[in-house]
C-alpha positions as CSV (number, residue, x, y, z in Angstrom):
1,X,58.0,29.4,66.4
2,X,56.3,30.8,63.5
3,X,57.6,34.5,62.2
4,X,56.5,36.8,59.3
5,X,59.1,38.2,57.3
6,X,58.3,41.5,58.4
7,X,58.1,40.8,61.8
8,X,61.8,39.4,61.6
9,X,63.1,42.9,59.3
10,X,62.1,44.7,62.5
11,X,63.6,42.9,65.4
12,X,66.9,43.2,62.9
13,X,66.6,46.9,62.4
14,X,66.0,47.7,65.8
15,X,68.8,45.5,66.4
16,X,70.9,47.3,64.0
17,X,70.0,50.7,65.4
18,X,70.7,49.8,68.9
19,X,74.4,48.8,67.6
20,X,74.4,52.0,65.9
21,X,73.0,54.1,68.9
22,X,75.7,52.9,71.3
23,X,78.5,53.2,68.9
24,X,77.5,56.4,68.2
25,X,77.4,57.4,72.1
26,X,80.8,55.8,72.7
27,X,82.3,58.4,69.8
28,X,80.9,61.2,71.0
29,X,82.4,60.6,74.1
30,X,79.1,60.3,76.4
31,X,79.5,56.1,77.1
32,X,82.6,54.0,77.7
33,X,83.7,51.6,76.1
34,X,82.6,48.6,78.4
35,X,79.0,49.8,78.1
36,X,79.2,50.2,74.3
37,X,81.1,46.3,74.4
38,X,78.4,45.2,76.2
39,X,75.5,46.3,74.2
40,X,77.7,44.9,71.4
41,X,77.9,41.2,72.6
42,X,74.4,41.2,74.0
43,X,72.3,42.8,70.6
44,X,74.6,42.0,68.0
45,X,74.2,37.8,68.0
46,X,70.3,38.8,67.5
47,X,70.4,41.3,65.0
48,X,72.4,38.7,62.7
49,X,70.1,35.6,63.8
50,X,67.2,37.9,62.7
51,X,68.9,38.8,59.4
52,X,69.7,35.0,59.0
53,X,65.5,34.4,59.6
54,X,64.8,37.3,57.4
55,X,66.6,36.1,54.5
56,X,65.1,32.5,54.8
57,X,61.7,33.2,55.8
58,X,58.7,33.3,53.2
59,X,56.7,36.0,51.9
60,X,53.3,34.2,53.0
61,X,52.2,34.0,56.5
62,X,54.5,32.7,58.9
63,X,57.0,30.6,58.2
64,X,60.3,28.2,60.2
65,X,63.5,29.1,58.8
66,X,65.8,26.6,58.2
67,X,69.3,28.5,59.0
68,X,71.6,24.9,58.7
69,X,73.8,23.2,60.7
């Protein structure tokens, strides 16, 4: 699958903000935990893939990362 760099730096920051969101909600008190866990382990595997992709992708049209083995 091809991806643009920028395409990538937005799935990661709505990644990141959906972490954010649900760890916020937990603190405040209006989530439990388990919900805030389970955003966690579902979101959080993609938002660092799509860092991972963002870092290796190129600046020019769309690109295949190569991540390693």
């Amino acid at each position: 699958m091809r991806m643009k760099k920028t395409m990538v730096a937005r799935i990661f920051w709505a990644g990141a903000g959906v972490c954010l969101i649900s760890s916020g909600l937990f603190f405040t008190g209006l989530i439990p935990l388990s919900v805030c866990a389970a955003v966690h382990v579902l979101v959080f595997p993609v938002t660092v893939l799509a860092l991972f992709f963002w870092w290796m992708a190129g600046q020019s049209g769309g690109d295949i990362p190569f991540i390693g083995y």
